[in-house]
C-alpha positions as CSV (number, residue, x, y, z in Angstrom):
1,X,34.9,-53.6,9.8
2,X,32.8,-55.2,7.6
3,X,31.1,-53.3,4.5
4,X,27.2,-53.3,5.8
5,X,29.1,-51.7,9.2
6,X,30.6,-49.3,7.1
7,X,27.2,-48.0,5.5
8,X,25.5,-47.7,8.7
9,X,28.1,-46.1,10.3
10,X,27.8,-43.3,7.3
11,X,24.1,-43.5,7.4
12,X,24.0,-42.8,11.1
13,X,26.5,-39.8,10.9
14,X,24.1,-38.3,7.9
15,X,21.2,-38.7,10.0
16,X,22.6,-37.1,12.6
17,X,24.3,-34.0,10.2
18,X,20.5,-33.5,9.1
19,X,19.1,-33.5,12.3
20,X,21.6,-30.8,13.6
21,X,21.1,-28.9,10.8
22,X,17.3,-28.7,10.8
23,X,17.7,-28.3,15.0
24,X,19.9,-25.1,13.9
25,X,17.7,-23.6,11.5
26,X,14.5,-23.7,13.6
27,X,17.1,-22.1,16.0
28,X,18.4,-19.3,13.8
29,X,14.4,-18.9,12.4
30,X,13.0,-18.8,16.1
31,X,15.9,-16.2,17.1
32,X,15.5,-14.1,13.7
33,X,11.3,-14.2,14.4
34,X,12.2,-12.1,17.5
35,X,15.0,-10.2,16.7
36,X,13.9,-9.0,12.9
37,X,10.3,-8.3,13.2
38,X,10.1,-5.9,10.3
39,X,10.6,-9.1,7.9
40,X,6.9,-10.1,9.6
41,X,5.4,-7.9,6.6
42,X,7.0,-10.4,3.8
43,X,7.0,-13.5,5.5
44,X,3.9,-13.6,7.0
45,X,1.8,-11.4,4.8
46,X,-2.0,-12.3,4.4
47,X,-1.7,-13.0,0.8
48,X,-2.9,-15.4,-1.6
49,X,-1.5,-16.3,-4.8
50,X,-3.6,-14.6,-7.8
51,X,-3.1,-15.2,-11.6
52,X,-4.3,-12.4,-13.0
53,X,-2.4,-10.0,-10.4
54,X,0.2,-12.2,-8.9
55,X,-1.1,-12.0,-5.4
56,X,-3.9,-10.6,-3.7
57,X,-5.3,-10.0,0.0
58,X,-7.5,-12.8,2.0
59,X,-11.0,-11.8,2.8
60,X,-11.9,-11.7,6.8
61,X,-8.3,-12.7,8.3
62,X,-6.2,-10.6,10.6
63,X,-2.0,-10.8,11.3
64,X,-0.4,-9.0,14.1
65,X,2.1,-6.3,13.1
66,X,4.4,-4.0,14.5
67,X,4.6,0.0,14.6
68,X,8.2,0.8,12.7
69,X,8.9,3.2,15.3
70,X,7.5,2.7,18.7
71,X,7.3,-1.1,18.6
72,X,3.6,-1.9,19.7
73,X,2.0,-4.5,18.5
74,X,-1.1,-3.9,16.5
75,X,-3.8,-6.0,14.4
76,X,-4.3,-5.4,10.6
77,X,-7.9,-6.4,9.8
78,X,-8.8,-7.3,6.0
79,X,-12.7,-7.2,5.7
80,X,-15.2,-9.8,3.6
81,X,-13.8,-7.8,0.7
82,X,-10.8,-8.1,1.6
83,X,-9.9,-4.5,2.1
84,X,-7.8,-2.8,4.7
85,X,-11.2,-1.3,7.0
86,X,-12.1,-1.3,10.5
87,X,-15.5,-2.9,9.2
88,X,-17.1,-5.5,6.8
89,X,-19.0,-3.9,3.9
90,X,-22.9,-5.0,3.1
91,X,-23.6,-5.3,-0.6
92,X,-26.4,-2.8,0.5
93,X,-24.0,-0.3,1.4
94,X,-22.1,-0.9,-2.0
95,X,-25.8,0.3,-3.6
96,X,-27.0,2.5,-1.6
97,X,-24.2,4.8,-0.8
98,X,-21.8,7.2,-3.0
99,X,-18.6,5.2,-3.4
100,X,-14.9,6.8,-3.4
101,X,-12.3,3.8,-3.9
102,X,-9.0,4.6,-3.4
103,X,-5.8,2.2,-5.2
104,X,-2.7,2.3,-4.7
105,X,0.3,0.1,-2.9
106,X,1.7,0.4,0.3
107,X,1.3,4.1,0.6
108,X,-2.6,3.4,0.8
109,X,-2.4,0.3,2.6
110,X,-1.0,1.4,5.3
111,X,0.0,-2.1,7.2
112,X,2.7,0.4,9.4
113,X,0.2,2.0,11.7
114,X,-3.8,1.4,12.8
115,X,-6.3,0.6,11.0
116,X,-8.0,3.8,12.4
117,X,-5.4,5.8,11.1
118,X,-5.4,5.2,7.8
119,X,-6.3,8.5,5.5
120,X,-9.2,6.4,4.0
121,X,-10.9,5.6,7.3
122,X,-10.5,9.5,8.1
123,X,-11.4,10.7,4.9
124,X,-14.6,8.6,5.4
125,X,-15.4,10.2,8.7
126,X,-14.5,13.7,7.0
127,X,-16.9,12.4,4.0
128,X,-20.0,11.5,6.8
129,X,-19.8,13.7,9.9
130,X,-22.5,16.1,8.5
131,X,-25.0,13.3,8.1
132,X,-27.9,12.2,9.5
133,X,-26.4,8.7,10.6
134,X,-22.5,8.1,10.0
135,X,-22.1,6.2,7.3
136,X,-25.7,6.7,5.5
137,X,-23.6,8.7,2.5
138,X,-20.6,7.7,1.8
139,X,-18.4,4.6,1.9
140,X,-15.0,5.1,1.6
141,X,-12.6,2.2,0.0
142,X,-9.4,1.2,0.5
143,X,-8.3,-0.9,-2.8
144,X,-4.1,-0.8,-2.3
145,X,-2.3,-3.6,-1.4
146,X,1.9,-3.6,-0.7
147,X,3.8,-3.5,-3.5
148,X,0.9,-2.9,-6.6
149,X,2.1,-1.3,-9.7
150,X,-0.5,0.8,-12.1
151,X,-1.2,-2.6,-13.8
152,X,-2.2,-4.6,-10.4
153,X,-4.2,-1.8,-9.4
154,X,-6.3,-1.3,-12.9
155,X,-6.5,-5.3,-12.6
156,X,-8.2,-5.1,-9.6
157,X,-10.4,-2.2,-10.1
158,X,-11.9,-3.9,-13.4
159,X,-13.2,-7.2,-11.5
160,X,-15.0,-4.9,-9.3
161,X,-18.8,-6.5,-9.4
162,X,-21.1,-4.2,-10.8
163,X,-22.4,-3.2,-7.1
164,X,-19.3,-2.2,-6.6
165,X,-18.7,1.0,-9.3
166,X,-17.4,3.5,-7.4
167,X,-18.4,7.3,-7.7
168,X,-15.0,8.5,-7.5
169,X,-11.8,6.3,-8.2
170,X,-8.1,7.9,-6.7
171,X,-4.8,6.2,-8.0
172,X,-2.6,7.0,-5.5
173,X,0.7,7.2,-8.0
174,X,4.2,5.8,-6.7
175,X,7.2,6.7,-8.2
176,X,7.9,2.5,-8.4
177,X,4.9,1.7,-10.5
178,X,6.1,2.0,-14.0
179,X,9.1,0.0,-12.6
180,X,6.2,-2.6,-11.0
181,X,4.8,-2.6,-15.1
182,X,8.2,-3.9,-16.0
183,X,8.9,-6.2,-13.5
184,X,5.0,-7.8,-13.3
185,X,4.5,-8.1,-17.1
186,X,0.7,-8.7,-16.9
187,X,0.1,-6.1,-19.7
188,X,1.9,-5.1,-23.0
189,X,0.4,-2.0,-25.6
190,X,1.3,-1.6,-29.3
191,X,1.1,1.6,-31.0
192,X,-3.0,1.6,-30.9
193,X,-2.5,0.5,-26.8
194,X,-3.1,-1.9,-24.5
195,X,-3.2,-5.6,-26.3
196,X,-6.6,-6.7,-26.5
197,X,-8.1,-10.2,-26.5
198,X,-10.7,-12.1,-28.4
199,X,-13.1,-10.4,-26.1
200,X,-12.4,-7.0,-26.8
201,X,-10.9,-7.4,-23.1
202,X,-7.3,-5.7,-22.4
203,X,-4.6,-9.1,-23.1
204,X,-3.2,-10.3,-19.4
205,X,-0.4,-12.7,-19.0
206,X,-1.2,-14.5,-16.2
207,X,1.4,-15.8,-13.9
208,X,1.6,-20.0,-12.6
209,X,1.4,-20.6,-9.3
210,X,4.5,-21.4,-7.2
211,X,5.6,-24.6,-6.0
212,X,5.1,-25.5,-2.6
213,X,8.9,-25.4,-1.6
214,X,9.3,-21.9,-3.2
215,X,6.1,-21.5,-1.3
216,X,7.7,-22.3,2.1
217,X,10.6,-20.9,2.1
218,X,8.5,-17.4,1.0
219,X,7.1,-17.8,4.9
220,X,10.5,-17.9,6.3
221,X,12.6,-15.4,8.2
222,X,16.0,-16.7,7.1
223,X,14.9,-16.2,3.4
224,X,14.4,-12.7,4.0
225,X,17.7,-12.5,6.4
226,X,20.4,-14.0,3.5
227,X,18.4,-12.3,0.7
228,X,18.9,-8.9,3.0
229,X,22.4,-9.4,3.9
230,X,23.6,-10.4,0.1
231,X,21.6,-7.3,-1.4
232,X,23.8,-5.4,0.9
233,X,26.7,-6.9,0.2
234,X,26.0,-6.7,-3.5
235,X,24.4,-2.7,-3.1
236,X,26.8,-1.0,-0.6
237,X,27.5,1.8,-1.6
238,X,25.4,1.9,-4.4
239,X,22.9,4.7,-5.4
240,X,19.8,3.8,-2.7
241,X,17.8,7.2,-3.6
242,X,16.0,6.3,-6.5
243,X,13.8,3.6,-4.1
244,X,13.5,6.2,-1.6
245,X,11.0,9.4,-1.0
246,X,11.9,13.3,-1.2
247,X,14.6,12.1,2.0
248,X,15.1,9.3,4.5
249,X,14.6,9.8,7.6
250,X,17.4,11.3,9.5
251,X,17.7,8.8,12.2
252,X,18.3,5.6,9.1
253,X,21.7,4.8,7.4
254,X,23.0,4.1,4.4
255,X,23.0,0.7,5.5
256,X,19.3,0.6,7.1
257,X,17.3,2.2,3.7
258,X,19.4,-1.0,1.9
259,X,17.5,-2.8,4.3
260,X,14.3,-1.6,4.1
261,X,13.7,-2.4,0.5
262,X,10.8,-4.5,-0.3
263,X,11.5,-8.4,-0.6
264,X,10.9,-7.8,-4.8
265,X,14.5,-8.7,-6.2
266,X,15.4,-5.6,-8.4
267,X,17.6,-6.1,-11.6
268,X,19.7,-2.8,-12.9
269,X,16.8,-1.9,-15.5
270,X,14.2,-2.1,-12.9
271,X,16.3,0.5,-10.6
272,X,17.0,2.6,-13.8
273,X,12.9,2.9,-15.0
274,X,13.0,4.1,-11.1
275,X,15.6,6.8,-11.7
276,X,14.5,8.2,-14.8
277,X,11.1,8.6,-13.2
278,X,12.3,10.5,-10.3
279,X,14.3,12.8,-12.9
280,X,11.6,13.3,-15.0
281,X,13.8,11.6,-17.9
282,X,11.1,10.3,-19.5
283,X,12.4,10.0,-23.0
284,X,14.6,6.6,-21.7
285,X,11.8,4.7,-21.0
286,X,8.9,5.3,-23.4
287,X,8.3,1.7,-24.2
288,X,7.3,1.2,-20.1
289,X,5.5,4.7,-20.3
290,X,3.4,3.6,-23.3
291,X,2.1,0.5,-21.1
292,X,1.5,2.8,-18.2
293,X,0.0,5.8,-20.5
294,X,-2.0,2.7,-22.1
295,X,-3.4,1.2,-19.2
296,X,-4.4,5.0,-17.3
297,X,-6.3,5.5,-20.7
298,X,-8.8,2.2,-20.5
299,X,-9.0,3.1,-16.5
300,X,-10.1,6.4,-16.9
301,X,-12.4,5.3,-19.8
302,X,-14.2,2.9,-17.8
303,X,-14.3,4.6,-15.0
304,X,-16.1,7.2,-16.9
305,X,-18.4,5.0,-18.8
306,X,-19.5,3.7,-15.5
307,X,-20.5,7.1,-14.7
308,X,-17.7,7.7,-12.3
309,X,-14.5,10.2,-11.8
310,X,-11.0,9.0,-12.5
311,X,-8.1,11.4,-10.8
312,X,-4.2,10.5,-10.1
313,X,-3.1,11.3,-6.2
314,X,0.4,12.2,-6.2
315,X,2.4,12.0,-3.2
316,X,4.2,14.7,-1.5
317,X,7.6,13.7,-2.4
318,X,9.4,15.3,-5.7
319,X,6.3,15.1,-8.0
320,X,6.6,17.8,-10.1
321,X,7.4,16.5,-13.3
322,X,4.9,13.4,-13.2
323,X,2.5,16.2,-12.4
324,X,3.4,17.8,-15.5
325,X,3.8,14.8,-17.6
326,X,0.3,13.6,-16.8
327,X,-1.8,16.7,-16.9
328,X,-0.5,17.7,-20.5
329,X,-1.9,14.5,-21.1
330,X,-5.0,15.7,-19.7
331,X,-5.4,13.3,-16.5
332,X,-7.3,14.9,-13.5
333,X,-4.3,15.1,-11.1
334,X,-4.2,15.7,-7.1
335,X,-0.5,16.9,-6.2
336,X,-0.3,16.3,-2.4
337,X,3.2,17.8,-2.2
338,X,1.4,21.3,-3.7
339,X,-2.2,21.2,-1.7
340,X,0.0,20.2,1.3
341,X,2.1,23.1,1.4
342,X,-0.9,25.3,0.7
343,X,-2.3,23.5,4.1
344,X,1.2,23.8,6.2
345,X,3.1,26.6,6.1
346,X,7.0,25.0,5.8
347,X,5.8,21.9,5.3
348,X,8.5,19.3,4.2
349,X,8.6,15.3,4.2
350,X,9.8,14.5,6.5
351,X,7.9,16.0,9.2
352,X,5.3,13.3,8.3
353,X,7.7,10.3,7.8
354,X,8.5,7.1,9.8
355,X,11.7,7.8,11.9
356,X,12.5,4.1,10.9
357,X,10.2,3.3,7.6
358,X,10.3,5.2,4.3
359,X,6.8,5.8,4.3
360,X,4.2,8.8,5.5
361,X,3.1,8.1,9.8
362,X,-0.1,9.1,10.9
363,X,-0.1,12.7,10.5
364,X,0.5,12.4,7.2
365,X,-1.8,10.3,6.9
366,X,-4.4,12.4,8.4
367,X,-2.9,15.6,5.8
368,X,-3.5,13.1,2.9
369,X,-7.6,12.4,3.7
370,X,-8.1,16.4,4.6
371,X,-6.3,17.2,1.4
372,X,-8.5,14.6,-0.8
373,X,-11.9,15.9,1.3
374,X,-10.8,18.9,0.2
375,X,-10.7,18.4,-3.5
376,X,-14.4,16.6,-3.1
377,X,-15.6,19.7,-1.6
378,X,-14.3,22.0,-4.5
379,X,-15.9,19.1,-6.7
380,X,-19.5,19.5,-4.4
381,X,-19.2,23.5,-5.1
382,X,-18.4,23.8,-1.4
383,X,-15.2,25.6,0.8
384,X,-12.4,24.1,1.5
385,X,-11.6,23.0,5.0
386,X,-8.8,24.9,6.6
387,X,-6.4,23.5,9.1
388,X,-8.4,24.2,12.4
389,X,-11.3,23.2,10.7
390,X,-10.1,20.3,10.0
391,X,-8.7,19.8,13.7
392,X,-11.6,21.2,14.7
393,X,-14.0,18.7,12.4
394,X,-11.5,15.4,13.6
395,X,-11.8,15.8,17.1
396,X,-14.1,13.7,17.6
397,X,-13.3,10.8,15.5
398,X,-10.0,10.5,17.1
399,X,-11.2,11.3,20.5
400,X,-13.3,8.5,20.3
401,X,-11.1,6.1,19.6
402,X,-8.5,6.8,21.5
403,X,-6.0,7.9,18.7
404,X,-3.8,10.7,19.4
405,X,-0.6,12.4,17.9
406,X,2.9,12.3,19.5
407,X,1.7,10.0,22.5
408,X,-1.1,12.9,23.3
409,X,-4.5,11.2,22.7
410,X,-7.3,13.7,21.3
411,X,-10.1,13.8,24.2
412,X,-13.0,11.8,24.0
413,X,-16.2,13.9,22.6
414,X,-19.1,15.2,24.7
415,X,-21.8,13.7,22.7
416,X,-21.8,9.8,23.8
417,X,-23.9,8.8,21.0
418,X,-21.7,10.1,18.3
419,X,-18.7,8.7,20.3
420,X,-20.5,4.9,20.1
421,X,-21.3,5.4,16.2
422,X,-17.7,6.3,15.7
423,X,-16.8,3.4,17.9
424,X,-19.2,1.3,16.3
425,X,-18.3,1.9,12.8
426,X,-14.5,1.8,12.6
427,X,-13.6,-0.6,15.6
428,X,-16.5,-3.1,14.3
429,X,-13.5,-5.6,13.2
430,X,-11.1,-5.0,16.4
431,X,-14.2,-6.0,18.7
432,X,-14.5,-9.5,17.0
C-alpha cells in the first residue's frame, strides 16, 4: 500500500472516531437533558456574565423549570429589571411608592416553586391589601439571585439608580456567604475596612470574562453530570452538613444531598469558613469575618444616608449564634427561626422544606413574608398579624390565583374586582 494510501486510510478512520464520538455525546447530553432535570438550574440558567459581580440576571427573559418535588413544569419570569416578579416595574412606581428590597441568594430567589409564591410577592400583597388600589403603596423587591454571597448582594444594591433607593433594605443572611466572600474575592478590608479607591468608592476586583469554550461547556448537561459523579466519588462519606440547613429532608440520602450541591467547586477552606459558621467558631475565620463585618458596615451606612433601614433576615435554620454575633455588633436583626416559632407552635424545619431540595417550599415561604410584614407593622406602631389573620388576610391572593397548599387550592374570592387586580398585578408576566 502505498504511503498517500496509508494517510487516508488513518484520516478516514479519525474522521470517522470523531464523528462517533460527537454522535455519542449529543446522545448521552439528549438522554441526560431528560433524565437529570435538576442540572436545568446551572446549565441553563438566565445569566449573564458581570464584572463587577461575576454574573448577574437578564432583564425580560423567561426559562422553564421544574418543581423539586412534584415535577411540573413552571416558568421563571425575570422583569425589565431583571428581578424575580410576576410584573415589570415603571420608573414611576420606583418614585412614587415606598420601597422594601429584599437581597439575598437562592433562598430569596426562589427558582424552585412559582413566581406567585415567592415570600416577596406575598409580602407585597400583605404590604397593599388595605389600599385604595393594590399596588398604589408599596412595591416590594426581590434583589437575590442563586448563589450571591454578602459581597454580590452589597454590589448589587450600590448600582441601584437613584430612583431606585429603597425604604427598607432586608439581607436575607445564608450561612454560605462568608464562604461566597472567600471564594468571589471582589472585596478585601484592612484594619480601617473595606479597601477604598481613588474615588472614595469601596476597591472591587473585577473578574475577566470566560472564554467561549469554558462558556459552552458551562451550558452543558454532561459538565454538570462528570463534575456530580467525581465530587461524589471524591466526598463519599465525607462531612455533607456543613452545606446543609437545620436537617435534610428525610426522604434524601447521603448520596442525594452530595448531589444537590450547587455547581460552585468548593476547596477544603471554603467548606471549613462554612463549618465554623454553623458552630459559631468565629475566632478561625476573622480575616473573612472582617471583609463581611466590613462590607455590612458601608451597607448599612448607605442605606441610612439614603434615608432608608438596613436589617439582616436570618433563616430558620440554627441561627443562634450569627444572631448573637451580629446584634452585639449592633445590626438590626430579623431571626426567622425565633418569630417563626412564636407564629407555629412546634414549628421545626422541616415541616417547610423540599422533600427533594434543601431549601424552604411554599409554606415557608408564605411564614417568611407574614413574619417580615410583621416586623413592618411593629415598625408602623401597628399589631402584629396572628396566624388566622394572616390566613384570613391571604385568602384572597391565593384564591385568586389559583395557588393552594398540599394540592388543595385556596377558593377564589367573592369580590371579582379585587380577584382581577390580584390577577392583574402578579400574573402580568405569565399572560405575555
Amino acid at each position: 500500500m502505498s504511503a498517500p494510501s496509508r494517510i487516508r486510510r488513518i484520516l478516514v478512520r479519525f474522521v470517522v472516531v470523531c464523528v462517533s464520538l460527537l454522535v455519542s455525546l449529543v446522545l448521552v447530553e439528549m438522554v441526560l437533558r431528560v433524565t437529570f432535570p435538576r442540572y436545568q438550574y446551572a446549565a441553563e440558567s438566565a445569566l449573564d456574565f458581570d464584572s463587577l459581580l461575576i454574573w448577574s440576571r437578564k432583564p425580560d427573559t423567561a426559562v422553564d423549570r421544574q418543581h423539586p418535588d412534584n415535577g411540573t413544569t413552571y416558568q421563571v419570569h425575570y422583569n425589565n429589571l431583571a428581578l424575580r416578579q410576576g410584573r415589570d416595574i415603571s420608573e414611576e412606581e420606583l418614585q412614587k411608592n415606598r420601597l422594601v428590597s429584599i437581597f439575598g441568594d437562592s433562598f430569596t430567589e426562589n427558582v424552585r416553586m412559582k413566581g406567585q409564591y415567592v415570600f416577596s410577592e406575598v409580602l407585597d400583597f400583605l404590604e397593599n391589601r388595605s389600599g385604595e388600589q393594590l399596588g398604589s403603596g408599596t412595591t416590594v423587591l426581590n434583589y437575590g439571585v442563586d448563589g450571591y454571597g454578602t459581597d454580590q448582594c452589597y454590589l448589587r444594591y450600590s448600582s441601584l439608580q437613584k430612583a431606585a433607593n429603597p425604604d427598607y433594605v432586608f439581607y436575607v443572611f445564608c450561612k454560605n456567604d462568608v464562604r461566597n466572600i472567600y471564594e468571589n474575592g471582589l472585596l478585601r478590608a484592612d484594619e480601617t475596612g473595606l479597601q477604598i479607591d481613588d474615588k472614595g468608592e469601596p476597591r472591587t476586583f473585577k473578574r475577566k470574562r470566560p472564554g467561549w469554550f469554558k462558556r459552552f461547556l458551562s451550558e452543558l448537561y454532561l459538565t454538570y453530570f462528570l463534575r456530580e459523579s467525581m465530587a461524589s466519588i471524591a466526598g463519599e462519606g465525607a462531612d455533607e452538613g456543613a452545606d446543609e440547613p437545620e436537617e435534610p429532608p428525610p426522604q434524601m440520602t447521603r448520596r442525594d444531598r452530595a448531589k444537590d450541591r450547587k455547581a460552585r467547586v468548593h476547596d477544603a477552606r471554603a467548606d471549613e469558613i462554612q463549618r465554623n459558621i454553623v458552630a459559631g467558631d468565629f475566632d478561625a475565620i476573622q480575616e473573612f469575618l472582617d471583609v463581611f463585618l466590613a462590607i455590612l458596615e458601608v451597607w448599612r451606612d448607605e442605606v441610612e444616608e439614603r434615608g432608608g433601614k438596613f436589617c439582616i433576615v436570618l433563616l430558620p435554620t440554627r441561627s443562634e449564634a450569627v444572631d448573637g454575633f451580629l446584634k452585639e455588633r449592633g445590626y438590626e436583626v430579623l431571626n426567622l427561626e425565633a418569630e417563626l416559632r412564636e407564629m407555629v407552635p412546634g414549628f421545626q424545619w422541616r415541616d417547610i422544606q423540599f422533600k427533594n431540595d434543601l431549601h424552604w417550599n411554599e409554606r415557608g415561604n408564605m411564614l417568611a413574608a407574614v413574619a417580615i410584614h410583621n416586623y413592618l407593622r411593629r415598625a408602623a406602631g401597628k399589631p402584629e398579624l396572628g396566624m388566622v389573620e394572616a390566613a384570613q388576610a391571604l385568602a384572597p391572593y391565593y384564591g385568586a390565583l389559583g395557588l393552594g397548599f398540599d394540592g388543595a387550592p385556596v377558593p377564589e374570592p367573592a369580590d371579582e374586582s379585587l380577584r382581577d387586580a390580584i390577577r392583574a398585578r402578579y400574573l402580568e408576566l405569565d399572560s405575555k
